[in-house]
TORKOL-4160 file (C-alpha; in steps of 0.2 Angstrom, whole numbers, padded with zeros to 4 digits, m for minus):
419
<pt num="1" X="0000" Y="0000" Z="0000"/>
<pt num="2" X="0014" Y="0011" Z="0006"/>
<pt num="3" X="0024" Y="0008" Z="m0011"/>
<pt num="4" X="0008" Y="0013" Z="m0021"/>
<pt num="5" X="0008" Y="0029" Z="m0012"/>
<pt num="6" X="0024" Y="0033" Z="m0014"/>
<pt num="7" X="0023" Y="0030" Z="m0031"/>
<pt num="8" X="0008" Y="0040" Z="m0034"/>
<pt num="9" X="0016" Y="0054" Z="m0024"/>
<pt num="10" X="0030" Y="0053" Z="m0040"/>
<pt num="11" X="0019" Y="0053" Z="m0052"/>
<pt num="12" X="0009" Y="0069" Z="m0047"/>
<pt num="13" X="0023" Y="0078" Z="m0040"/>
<pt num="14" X="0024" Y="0099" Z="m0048"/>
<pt num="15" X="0037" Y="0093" Z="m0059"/>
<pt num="16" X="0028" Y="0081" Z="m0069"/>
<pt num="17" X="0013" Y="0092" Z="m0070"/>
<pt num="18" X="0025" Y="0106" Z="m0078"/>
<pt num="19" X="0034" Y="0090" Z="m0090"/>
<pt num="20" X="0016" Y="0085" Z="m0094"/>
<pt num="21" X="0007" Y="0104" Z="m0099"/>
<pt num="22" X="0024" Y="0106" Z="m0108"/>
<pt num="23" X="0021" Y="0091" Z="m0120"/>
<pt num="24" X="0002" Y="0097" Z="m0121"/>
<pt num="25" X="0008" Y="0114" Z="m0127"/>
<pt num="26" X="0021" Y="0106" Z="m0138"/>
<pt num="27" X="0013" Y="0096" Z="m0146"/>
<pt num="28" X="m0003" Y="0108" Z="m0148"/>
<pt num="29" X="0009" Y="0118" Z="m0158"/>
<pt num="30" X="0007" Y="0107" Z="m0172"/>
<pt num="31" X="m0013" Y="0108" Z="m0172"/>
<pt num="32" X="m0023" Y="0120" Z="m0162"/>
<pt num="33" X="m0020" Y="0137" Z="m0155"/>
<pt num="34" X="m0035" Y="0130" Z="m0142"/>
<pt num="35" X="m0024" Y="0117" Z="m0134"/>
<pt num="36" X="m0009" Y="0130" Z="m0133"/>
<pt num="37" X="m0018" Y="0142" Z="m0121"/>
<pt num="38" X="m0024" Y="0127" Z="m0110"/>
<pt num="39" X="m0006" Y="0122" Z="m0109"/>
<pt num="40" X="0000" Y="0139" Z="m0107"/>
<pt num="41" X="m0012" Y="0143" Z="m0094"/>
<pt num="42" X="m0008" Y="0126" Z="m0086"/>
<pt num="43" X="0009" Y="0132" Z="m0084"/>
<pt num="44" X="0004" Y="0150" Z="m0079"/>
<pt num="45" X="m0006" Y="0142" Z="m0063"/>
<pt num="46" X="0009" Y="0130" Z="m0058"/>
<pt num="47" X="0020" Y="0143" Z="m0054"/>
<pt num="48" X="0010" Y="0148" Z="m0038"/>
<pt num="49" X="0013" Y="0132" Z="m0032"/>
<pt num="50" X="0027" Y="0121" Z="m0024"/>
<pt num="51" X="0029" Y="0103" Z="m0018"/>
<pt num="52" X="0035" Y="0104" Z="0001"/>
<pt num="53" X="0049" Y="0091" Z="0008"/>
<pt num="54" X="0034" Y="0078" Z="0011"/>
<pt num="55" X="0028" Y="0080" Z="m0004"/>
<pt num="56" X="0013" Y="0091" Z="m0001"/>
<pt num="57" X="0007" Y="0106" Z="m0012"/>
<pt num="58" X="0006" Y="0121" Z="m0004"/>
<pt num="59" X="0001" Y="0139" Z="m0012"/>
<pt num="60" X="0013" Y="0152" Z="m0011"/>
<pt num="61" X="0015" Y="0170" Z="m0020"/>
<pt num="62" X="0028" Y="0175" Z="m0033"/>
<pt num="63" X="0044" Y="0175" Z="m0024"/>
<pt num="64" X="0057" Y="0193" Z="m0024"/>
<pt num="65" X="0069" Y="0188" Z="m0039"/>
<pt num="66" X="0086" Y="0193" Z="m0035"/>
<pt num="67" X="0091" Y="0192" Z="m0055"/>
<pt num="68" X="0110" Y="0186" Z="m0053"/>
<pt num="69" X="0106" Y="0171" Z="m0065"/>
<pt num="70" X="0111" Y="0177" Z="m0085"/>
<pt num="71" X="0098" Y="0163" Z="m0090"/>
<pt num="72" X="0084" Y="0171" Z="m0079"/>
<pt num="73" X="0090" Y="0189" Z="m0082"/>
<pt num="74" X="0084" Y="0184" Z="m0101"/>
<pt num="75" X="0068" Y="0176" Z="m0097"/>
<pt num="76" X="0062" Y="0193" Z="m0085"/>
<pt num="77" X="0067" Y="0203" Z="m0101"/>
<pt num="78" X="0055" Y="0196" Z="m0112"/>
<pt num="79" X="0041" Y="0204" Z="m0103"/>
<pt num="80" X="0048" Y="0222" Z="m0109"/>
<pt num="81" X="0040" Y="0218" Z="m0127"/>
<pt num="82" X="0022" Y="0216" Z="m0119"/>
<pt num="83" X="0025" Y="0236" Z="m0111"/>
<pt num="84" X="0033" Y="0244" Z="m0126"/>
<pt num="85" X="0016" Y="0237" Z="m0137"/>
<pt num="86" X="0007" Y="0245" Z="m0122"/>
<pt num="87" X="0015" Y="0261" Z="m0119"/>
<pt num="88" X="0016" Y="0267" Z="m0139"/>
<pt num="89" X="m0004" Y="0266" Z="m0139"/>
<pt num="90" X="0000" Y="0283" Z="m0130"/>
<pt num="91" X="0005" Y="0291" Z="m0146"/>
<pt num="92" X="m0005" Y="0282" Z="m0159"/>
<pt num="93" X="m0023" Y="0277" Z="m0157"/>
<pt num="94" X="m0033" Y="0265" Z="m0143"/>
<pt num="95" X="m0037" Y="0255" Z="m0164"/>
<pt num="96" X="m0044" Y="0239" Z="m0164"/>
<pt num="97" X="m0025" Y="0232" Z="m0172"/>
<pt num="98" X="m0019" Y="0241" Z="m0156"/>
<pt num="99" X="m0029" Y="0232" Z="m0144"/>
<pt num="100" X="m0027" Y="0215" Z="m0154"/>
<pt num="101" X="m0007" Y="0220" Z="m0153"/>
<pt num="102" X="m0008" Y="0220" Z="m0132"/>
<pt num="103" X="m0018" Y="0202" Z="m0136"/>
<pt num="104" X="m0004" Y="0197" Z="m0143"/>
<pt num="105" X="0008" Y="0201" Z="m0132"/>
<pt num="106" X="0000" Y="0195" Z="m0116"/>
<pt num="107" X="0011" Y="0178" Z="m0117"/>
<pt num="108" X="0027" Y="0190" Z="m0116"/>
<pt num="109" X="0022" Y="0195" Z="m0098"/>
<pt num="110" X="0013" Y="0178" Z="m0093"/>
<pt num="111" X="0025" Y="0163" Z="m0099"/>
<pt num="112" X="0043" Y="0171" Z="m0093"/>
<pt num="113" X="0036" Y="0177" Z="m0076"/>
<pt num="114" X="0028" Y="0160" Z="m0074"/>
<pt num="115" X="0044" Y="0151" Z="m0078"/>
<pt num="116" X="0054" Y="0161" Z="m0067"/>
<pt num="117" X="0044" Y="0151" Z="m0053"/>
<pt num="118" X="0041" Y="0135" Z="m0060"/>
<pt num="119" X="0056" Y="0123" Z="m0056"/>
<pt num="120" X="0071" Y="0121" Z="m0067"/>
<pt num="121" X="0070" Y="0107" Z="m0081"/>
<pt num="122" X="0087" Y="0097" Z="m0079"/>
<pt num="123" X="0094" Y="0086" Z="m0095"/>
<pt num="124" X="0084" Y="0072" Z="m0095"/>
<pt num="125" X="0067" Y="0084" Z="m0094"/>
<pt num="126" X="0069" Y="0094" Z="m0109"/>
<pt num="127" X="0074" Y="0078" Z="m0118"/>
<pt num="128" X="0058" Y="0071" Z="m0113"/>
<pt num="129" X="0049" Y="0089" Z="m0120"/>
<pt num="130" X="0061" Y="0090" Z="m0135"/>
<pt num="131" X="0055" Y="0069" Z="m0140"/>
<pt num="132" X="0037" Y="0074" Z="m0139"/>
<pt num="133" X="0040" Y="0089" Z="m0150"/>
<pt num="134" X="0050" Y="0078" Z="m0162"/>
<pt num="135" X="0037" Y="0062" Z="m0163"/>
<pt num="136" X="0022" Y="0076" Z="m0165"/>
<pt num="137" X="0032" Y="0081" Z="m0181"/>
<pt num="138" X="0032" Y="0065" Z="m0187"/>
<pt num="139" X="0013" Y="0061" Z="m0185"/>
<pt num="140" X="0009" Y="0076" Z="m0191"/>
<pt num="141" X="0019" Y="0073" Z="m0205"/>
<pt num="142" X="0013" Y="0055" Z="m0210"/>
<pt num="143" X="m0004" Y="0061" Z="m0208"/>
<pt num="144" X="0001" Y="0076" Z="m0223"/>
<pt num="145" X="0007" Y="0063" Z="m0233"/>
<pt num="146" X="m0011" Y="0052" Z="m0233"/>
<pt num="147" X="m0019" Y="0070" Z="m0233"/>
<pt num="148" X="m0010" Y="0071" Z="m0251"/>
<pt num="149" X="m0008" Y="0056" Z="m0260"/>
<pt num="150" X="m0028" Y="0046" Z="m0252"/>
<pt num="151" X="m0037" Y="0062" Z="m0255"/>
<pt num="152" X="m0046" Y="0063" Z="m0271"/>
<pt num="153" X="m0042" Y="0082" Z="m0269"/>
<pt num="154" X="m0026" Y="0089" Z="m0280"/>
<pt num="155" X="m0015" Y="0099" Z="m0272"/>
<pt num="156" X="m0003" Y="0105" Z="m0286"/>
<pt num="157" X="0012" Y="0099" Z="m0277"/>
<pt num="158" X="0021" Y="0099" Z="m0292"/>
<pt num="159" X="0020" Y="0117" Z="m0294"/>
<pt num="160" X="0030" Y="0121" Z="m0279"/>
<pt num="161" X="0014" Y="0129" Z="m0271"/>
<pt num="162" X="0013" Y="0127" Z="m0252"/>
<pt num="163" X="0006" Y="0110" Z="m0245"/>
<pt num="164" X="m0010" Y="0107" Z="m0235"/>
<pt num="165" X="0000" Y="0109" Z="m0216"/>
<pt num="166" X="m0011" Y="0110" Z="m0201"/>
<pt num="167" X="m0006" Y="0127" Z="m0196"/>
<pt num="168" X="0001" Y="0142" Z="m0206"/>
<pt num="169" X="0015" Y="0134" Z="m0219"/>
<pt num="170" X="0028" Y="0146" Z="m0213"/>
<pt num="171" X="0026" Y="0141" Z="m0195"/>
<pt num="172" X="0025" Y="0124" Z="m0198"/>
<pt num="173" X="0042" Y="0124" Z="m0208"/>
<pt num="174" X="0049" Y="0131" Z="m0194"/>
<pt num="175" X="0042" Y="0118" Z="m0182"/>
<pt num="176" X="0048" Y="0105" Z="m0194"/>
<pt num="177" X="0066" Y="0112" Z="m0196"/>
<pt num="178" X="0069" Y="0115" Z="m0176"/>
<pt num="179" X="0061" Y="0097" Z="m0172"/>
<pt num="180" X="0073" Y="0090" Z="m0188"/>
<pt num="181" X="0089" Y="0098" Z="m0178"/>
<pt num="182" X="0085" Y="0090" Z="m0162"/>
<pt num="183" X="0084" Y="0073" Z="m0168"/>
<pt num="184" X="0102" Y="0075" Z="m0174"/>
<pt num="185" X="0106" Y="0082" Z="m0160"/>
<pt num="186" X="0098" Y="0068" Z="m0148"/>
<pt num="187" X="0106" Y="0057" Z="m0162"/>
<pt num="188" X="0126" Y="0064" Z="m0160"/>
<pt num="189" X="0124" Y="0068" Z="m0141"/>
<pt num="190" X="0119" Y="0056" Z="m0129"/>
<pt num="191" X="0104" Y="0055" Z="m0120"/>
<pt num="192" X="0099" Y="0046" Z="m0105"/>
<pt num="193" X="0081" Y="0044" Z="m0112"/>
<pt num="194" X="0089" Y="0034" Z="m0128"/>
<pt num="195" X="0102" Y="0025" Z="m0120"/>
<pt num="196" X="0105" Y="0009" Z="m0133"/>
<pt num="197" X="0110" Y="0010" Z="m0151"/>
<pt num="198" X="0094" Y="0006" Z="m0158"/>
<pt num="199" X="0083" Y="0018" Z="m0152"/>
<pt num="200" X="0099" Y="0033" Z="m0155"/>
<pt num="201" X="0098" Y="0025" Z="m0174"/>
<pt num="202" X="0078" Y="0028" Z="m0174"/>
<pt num="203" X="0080" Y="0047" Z="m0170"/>
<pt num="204" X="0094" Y="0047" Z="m0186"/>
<pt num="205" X="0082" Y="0041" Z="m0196"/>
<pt num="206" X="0067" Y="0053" Z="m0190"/>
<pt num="207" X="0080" Y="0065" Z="m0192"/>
<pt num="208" X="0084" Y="0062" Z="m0212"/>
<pt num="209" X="0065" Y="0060" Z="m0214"/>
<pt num="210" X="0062" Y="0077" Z="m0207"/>
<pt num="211" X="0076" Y="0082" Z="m0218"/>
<pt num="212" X="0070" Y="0079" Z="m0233"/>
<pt num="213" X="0050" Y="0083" Z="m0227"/>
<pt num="214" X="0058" Y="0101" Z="m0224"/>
<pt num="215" X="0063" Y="0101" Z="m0241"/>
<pt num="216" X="0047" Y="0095" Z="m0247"/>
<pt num="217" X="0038" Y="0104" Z="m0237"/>
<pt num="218" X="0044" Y="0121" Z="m0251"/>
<pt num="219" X="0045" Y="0133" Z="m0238"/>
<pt num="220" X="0060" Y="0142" Z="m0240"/>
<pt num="221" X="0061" Y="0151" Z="m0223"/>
<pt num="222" X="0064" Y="0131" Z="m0218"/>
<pt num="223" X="0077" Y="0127" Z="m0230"/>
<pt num="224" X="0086" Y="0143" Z="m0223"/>
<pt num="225" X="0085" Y="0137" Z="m0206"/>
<pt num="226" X="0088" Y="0120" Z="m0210"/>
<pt num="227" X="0106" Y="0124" Z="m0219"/>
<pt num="228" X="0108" Y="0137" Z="m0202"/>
<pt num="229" X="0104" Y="0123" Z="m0191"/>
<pt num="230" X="0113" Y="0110" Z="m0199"/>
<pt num="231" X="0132" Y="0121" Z="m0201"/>
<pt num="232" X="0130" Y="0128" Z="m0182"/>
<pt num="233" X="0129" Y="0106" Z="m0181"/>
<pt num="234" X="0146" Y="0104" Z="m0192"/>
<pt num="235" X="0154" Y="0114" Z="m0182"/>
<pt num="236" X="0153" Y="0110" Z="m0165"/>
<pt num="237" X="0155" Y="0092" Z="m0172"/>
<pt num="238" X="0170" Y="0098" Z="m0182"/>
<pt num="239" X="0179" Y="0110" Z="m0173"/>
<pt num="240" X="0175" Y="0108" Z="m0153"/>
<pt num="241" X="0173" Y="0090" Z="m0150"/>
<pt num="242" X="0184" Y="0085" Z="m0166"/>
<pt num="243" X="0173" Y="0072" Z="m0171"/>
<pt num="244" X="0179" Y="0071" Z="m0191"/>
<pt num="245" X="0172" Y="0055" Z="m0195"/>
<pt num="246" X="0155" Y="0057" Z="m0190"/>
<pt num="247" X="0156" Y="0077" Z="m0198"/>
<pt num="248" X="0160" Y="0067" Z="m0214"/>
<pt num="249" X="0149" Y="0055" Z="m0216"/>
<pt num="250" X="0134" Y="0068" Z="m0211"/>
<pt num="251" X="0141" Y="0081" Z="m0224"/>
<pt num="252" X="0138" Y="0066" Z="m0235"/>
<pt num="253" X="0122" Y="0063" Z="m0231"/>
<pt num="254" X="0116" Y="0079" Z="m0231"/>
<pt num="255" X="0124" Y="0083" Z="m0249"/>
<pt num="256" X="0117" Y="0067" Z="m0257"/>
<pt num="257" X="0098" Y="0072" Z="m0249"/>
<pt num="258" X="0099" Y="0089" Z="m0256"/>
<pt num="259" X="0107" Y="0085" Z="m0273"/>
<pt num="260" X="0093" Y="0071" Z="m0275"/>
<pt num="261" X="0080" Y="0077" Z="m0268"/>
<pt num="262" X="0081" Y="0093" Z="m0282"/>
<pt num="263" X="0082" Y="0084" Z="m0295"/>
<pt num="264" X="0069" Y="0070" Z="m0290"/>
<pt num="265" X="0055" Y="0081" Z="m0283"/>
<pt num="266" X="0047" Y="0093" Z="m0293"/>
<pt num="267" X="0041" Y="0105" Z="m0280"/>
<pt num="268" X="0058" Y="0109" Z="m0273"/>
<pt num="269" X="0062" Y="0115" Z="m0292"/>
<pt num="270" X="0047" Y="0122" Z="m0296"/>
<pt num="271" X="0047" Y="0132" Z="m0280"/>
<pt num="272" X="0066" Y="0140" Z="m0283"/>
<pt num="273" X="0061" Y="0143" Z="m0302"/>
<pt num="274" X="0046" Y="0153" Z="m0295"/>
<pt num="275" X="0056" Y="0162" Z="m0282"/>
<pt num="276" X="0067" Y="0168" Z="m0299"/>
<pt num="277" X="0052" Y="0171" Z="m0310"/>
<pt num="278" X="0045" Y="0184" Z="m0295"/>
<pt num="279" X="0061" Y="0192" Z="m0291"/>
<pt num="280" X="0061" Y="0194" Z="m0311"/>
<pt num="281" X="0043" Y="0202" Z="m0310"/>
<pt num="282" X="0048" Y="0213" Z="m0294"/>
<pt num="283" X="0063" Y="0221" Z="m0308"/>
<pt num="284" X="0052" Y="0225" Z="m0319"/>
<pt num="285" X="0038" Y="0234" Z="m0310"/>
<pt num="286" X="0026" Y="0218" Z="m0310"/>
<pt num="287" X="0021" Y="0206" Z="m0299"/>
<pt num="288" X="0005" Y="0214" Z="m0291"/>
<pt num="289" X="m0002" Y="0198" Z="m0283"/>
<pt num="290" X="0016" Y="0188" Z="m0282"/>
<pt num="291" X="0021" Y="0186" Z="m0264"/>
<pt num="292" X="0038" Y="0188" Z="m0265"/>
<pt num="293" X="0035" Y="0205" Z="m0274"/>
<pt num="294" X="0022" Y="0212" Z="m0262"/>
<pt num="295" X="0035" Y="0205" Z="m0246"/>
<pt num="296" X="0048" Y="0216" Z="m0253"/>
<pt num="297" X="0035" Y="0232" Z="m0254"/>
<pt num="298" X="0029" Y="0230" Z="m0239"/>
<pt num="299" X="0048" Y="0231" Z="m0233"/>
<pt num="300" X="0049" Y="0249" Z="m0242"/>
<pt num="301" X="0033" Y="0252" Z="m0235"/>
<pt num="302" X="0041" Y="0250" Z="m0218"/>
<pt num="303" X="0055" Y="0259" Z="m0221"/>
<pt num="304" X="0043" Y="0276" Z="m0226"/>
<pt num="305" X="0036" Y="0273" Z="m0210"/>
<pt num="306" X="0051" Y="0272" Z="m0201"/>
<pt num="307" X="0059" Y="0291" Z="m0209"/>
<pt num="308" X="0042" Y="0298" Z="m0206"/>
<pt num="309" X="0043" Y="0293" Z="m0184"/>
<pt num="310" X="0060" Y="0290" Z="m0184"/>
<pt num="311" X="0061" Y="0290" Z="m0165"/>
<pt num="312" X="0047" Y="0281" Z="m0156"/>
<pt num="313" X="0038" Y="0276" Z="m0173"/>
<pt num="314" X="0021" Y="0274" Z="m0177"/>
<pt num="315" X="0015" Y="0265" Z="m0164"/>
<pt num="316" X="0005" Y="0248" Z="m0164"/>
<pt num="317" X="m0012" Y="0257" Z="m0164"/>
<pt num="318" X="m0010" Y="0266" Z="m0180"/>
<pt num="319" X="0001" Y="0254" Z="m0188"/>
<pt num="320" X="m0013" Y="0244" Z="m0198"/>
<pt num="321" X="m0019" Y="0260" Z="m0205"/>
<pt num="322" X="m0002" Y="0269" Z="m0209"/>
<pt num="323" X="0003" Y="0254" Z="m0218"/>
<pt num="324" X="m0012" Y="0253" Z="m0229"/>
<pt num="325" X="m0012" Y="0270" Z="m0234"/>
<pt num="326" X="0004" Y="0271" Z="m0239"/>
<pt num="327" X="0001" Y="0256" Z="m0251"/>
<pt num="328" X="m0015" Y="0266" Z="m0258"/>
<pt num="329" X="m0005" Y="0279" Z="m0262"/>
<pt num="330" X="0014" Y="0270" Z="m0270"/>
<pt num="331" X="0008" Y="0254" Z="m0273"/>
<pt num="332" X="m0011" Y="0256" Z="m0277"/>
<pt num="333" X="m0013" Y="0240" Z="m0289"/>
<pt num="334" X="m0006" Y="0228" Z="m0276"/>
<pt num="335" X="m0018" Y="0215" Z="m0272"/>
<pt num="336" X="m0013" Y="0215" Z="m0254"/>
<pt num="337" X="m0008" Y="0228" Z="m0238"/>
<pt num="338" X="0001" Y="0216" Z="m0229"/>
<pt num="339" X="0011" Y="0222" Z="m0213"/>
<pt num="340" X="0031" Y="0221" Z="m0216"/>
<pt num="341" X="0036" Y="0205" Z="m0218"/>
<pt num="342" X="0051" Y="0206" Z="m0208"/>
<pt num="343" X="0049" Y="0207" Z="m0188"/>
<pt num="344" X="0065" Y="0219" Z="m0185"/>
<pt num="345" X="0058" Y="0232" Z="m0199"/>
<pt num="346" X="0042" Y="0231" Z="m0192"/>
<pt num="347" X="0047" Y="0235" Z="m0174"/>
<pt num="348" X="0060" Y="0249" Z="m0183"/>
<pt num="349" X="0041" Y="0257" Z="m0191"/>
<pt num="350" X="0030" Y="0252" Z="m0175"/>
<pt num="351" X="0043" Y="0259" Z="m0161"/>
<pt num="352" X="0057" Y="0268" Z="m0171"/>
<pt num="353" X="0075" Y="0267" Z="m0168"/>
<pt num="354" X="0073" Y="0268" Z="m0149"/>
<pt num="355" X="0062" Y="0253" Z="m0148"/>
<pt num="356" X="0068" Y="0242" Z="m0161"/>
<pt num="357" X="0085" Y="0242" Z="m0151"/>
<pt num="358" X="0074" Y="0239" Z="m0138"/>
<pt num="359" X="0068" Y="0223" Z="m0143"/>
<pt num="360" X="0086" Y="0217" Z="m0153"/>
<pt num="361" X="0092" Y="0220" Z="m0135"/>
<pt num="362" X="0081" Y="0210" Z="m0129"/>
<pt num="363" X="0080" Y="0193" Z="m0144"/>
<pt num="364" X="0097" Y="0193" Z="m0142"/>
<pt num="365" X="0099" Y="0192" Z="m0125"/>
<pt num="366" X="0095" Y="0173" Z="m0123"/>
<pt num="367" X="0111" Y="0170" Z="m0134"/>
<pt num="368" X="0123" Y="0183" Z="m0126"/>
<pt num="369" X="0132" Y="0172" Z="m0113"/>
<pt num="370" X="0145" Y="0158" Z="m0114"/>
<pt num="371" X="0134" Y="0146" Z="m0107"/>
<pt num="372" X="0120" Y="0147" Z="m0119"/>
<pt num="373" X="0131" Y="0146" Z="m0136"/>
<pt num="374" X="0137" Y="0130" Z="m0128"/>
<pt num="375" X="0124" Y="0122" Z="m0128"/>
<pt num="376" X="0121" Y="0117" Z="m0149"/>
<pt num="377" X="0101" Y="0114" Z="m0146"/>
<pt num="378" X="0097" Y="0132" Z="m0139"/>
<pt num="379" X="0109" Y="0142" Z="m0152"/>
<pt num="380" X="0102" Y="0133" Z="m0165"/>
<pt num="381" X="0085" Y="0136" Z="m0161"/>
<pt num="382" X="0089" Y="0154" Z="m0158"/>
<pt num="383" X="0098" Y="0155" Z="m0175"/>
<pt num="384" X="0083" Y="0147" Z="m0185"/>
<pt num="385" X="0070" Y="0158" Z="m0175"/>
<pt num="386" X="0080" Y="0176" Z="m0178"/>
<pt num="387" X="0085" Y="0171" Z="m0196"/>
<pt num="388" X="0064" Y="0169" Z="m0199"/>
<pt num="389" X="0061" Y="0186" Z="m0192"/>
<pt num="390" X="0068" Y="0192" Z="m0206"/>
<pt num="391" X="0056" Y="0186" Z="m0221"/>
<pt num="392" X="0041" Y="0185" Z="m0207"/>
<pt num="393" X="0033" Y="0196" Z="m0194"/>
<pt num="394" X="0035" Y="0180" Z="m0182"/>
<pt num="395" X="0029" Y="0188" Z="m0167"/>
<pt num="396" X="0013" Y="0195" Z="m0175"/>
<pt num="397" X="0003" Y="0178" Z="m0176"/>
<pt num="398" X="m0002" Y="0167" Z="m0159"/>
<pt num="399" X="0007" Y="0153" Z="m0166"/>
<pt num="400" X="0022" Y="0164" Z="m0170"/>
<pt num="401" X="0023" Y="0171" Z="m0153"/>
<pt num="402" X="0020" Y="0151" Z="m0145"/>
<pt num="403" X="0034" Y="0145" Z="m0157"/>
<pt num="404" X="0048" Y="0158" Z="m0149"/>
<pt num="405" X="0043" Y="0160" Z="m0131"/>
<pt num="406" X="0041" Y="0139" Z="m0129"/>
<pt num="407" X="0058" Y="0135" Z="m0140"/>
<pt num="408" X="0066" Y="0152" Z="m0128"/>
<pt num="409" X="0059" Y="0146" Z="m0112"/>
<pt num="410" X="0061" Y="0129" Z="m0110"/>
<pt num="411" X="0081" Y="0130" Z="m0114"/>
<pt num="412" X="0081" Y="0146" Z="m0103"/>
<pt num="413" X="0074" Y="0137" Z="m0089"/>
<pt num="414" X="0087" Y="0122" Z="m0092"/>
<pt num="415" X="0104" Y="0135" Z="m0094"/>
<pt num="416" X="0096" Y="0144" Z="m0076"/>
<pt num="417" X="0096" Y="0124" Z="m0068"/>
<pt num="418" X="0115" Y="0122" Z="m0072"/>
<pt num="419" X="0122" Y="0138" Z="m0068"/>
């Protein structure tokens, strides 16, 4: 009886409960934005909580944070994004985009604050968070493959147009890639959780699927994070731990993938012929309903916004407005007003100069000690993460927003438990 307790008492302890809300956000990311605020929340109401020596919850307040730990001086930053979206509805409008802005942002205040209370994730845990993430890629993946080749409905896959993916095609490249990295990661480095041969050979094989799904997936923001992703991995290999062989034999690999996956695969080649033929359009003064084309307008568009409120910029509440009509007015065939498609331009044209350094300050921050370039898995996610900010507004989508602060958090919380 006393054994069944005690292994009850195990099961429910505060750790688990934040190891299991952190695979229900995780995987969530992959389908529903619905599941990803439970699992937030979930985590949001732990950090009230701690397990007393016998094993008792108790209720406590939010603890005085002294703020001497690099890793937790970056996770109290991330808050500082939430304020300036706040604050610069002081010298723009209380708009509709405004409020939906602050909406946005609420994770930045709740999610770092919450893990600065919640107890730190050692190796093992965020293994355990980093395999759900990677097997939620692969089913999610499977299930996109019956999705395309059993459903009666044609896809044009061999025009290089995006693919049916559960969520937004540009965040679910970067889920893909980041979930592609830590299988190779969990495949070169050992792991307690994958302790015999076979089961690190599994995750090398998921790891080469996700490969090449990245590249069929035909999202190009992936491919740049997978090539990103894949020399940060070639060089620790390579020039840290001196491990030629195995940098080799992986350079090999990856090679051979790419140089036959382009020329067996239509929709990889028909997606860089299309990048070419939009570029070409952008040239000539066309390309009115390309994307490509109206990405790089909106870019231009940001930039007038920037020269016009050079110093605290627009503001998030009259941002919407600004943007479209400045697009009436330069750009008046355009099919679309879309927001800049670049997150550091569009905090440069939201905040100005003062804020967008601001919030560069504040992104880089995570990567700015010796402890967290160490460690591959959180500087390539980094990498991947900053390197899409700069073809997507990242943080101005839910899902954008759930992608950085999970990936950010959860390697935050780990770097704070070793120092």
């Amino acid at each position: 009886m006393e054994s069944h307790q005690f292994a009850f008492r195990a099961w429910s302890s505060h750790k688990n409960w934040v190891l299991f809300f952190g695979a229900v956000v995780i995987s969530s990311l992959f389908y529903s934005r619905y599941v990803l605020s439970i699992g937030m929340f979930g985590w949001f109401a732990l950090s009230f909580f701690e397990e007393s020596d016998n094993h008792k919850w108790q209720f406590r307040w939010w603890f005085n944070w002294r703020g001497t730990n690099r890793a937790e001086q970056a996770m109290a930053s991330l808050p500082i994004i939430f304020f300036l979206v706040l604050v610069s509805l002081l010298w723009s409008n209380i708009s509709e985009f405004g409020l939906s802005r602050v909406r946005l942002a609420l994770p930045f205040i709740g999610l770092p604050l919450a893990f600065l209370h919640l107890p730190r994730l050692n190796r093992r845990d965020i293994d355990f968070l980093w395999i759900v993430c990677i097997l939620s890629a692969v089913v999610s993946a499977a299930y996109m493959f019956f999705q395309i080749y059993l459903s009666p409905v044609d896809y044009a896959i061999g025009e290089g147009k995006s693919l049916p993916t559960p969520v937004s095609h540009v965040r679910y490249g970067l889920l893909i890639v980041l979930s592609c990295l830590l299988a190779f990661n969990l495949f070169f480095f050992k792991s307690s959780l994958l302790s015999s041969r076979v089961l690190r050979g599994s995750m090398g094989l998921i790891a080469l699927g996700l490969a090449f799904f990245t590249l069929y997936l035909s999202v190009r923001t992936a491919w740049v994070g997978l090539i990103a992703g894949v020399l940060i991995l070639i060089f620790d290999l390579g020039f840290r731990r001196r491990r030629v062989k195995a940098v080799l034999f992986f350079m090999i690999g990856m090679l051979t993938l790419l140089f036959v996956s382009y020329l067996s695969f239509s929709p990889i080649k028909k997606k860089i012929d299309y990048t070419l033929y939009d570029w070409k359009q952008l040239e000539r003064g066309k390309g009115w309903s390309t994307s490509d084309a109206t990405r790089w307008r909106s870019y231009a568009i940001a930039g007038e916004i920037f020269l016009d409120h050079p110093y605290l910029g627009a503001g998030a509440g009259d941002m919407r407005q600004e943007v479209n009509t400045r697009f009436d007015k330069r750009y008046p065939r355009s099919f679309k007003r879309i927001l800049p498609h670049n997150q550091y331009l569009y905090w440069l044209a939201t905040y100005g100069l003062l804020g967008f350094l601001l919030c560069l300050a504040i992104v880089l921050q995570p990567v700015s000690f010796s402890t967290a370039r160490q460690n591959i898995s959180h500087l390539q996610c980094q990498v991947v993460l900053l390197l899409s900010f700069l073809v997507e507004a990242g943080l101005q989508s839910s899902l954008g927003v759930g992608i950085y602060l999970v990936f950010t958090l959860v390697f935050l919380s780990h770097l704070a438990e070793r120092d």
